[in-house]
Structures are given as C-alpha cells and as structure tokens.
C-alpha positions in Angstrom: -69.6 46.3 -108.9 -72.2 48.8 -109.3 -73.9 48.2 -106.2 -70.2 49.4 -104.5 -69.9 52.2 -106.9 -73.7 53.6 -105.7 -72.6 53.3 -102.4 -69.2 55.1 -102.5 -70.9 58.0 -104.7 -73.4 58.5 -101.1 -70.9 57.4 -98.4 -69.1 60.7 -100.8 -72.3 62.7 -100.9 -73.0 62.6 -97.1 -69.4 63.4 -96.0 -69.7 66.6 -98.0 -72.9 67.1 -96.9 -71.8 66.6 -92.8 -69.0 69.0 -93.5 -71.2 71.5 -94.6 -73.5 71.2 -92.1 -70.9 71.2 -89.4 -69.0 74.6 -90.4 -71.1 77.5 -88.5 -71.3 80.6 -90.0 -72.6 83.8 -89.1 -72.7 88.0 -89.2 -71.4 89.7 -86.4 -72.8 93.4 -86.7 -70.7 96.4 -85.3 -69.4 100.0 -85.5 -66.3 101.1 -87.7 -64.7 104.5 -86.6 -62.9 106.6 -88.7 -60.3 108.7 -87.3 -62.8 112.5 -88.7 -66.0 110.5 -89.1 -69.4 109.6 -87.4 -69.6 106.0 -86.8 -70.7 103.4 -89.3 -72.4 100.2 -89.3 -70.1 97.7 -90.6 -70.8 93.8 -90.7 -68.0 91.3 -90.0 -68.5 87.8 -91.0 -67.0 84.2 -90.1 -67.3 80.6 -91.2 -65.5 78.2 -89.0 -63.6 75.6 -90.5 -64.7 71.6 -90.2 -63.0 71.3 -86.8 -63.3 74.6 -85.6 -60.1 75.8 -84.3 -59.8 78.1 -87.4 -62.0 79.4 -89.8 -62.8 82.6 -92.3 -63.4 86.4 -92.0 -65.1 88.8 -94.4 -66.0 92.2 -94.2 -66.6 95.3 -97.1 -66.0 98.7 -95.2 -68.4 101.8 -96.4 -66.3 102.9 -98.9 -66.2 99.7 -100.3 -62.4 98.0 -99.6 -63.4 94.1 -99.1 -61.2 92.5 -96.5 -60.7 88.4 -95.9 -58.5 86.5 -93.6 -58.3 83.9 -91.9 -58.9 83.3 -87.3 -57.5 80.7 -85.2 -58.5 80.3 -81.3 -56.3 80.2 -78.9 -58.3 79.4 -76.1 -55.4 80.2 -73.1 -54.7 83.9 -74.7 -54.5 86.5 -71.8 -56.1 89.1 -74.2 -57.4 87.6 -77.0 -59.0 84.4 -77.3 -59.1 84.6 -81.0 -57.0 86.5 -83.0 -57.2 86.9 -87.0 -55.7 89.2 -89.9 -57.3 90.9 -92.8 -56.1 91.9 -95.8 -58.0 94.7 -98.0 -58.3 94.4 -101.5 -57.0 97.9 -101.7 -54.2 97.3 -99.2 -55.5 97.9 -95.8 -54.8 95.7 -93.2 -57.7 94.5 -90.2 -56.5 92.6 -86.8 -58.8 91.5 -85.1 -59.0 90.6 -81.6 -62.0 88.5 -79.5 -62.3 87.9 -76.5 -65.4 85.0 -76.0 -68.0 83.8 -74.1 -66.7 80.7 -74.2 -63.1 80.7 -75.4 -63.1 76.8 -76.0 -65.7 77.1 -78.6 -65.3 79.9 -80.9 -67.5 82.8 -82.0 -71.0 81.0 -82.1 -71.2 81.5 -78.4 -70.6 84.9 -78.5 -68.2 87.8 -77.5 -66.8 90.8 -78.4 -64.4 91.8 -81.0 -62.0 94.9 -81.8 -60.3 95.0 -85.0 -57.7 97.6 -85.8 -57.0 98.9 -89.3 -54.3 100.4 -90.6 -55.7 103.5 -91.8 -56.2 104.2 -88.0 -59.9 103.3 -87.8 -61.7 101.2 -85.5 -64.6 98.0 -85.8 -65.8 96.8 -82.5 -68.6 94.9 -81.5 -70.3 92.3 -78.8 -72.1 89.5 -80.3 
C-alpha cells in the first residue's frame, strides 16, 4: 500500500512538473504611444497555456495601470492571427492584435503585435 501511495505522489509530481515545463513564457518588448507624448518602452508579456491555443498577457504602462487578459490563436484569421483583451486595473482597456511568424504555433516563433488602448494610445512591436 505504501509502495502505490509513493508512486502516485511522483506519477503527481512529474505531471505538474511536465506542465510547467511545457507552458512557454516570454517578454515581448515594444513602444507605447500616447496621443501628446514621446514614445515609451513598454514590455508586454505572455505564458501560453498547457496546450497552447490560449494563454496569458501582462503588461504595467509608465504610469503604472497594470493590464492582464487572456489570447487565443486563431490560426486562419485574415488580420490577426491572435487576438487578446486587457483589462487595466484602473479601467483601461488593451486589444491586442498579432500577426505571427508561424500562425500555427503561437508567439514563441515570433511576430508582431499592435495593441489598442482605450485612452487612444498605441503599443506595437515585432518579436
């Protein structure tokens, strides 16, 4: 009985583990443009989900709104072949285009991005 309880705990342990592992994550830098202001550096962040047709983004704009949301692919869009929305902690909204190098895949492979805030601002990058 032990012996099957040891081996659940790291059948358990390594499943985690592989989904960890298997979820890429990265920073994708770019430019924010304020409708009166110089461009600013802004980083945008994702973390694909275990599957990767979906997965997380993250971003804190200079003066300091964080926005999350969520992406999904959608590998036969015309304009976008992932698309995702943002919401800002102090109401703002992001949506966020890509268009990808490889449009199967996701963002790991690169691309470039345009995200649209409410406020009228602009982030856009390639990656």
């Amino acid at each position: 009985m032990l012996k099957r309880a040891t081996t659940a705990r790291l059948t358990a342990a390594a499943i985690v583990l592989g989904a960890m592992v298997g979820c890429a994550s990265a920073p994708i830098a770019g430019r924010l443009t304020l409708p009166g202001q110089e461009p600013d550096r802004v980083i945008l962040s994702y973390r694909s989900s275990l599957l990767g047709g979906s997965g997380k983004l993250w971003t804190t704009l200079p003066a300091g709104e964080r926005f999350t949301g969520t992406y999904v692919l959608q590998p036969g869009g015309r304009d976008a072949h992932m698309t995702g929305t943002l919401a800002g902690d102090r109401g703002g909204v992001m949506v966020c285009r890509f268009r990808l190098n490889e449009p199967g895949v996701g963002p790991d492979k690169g691309g470039t991005v345009r995200c649209d805030l409410s406020t009228g601002g602009v982030f856009d990058a390639s990656f």
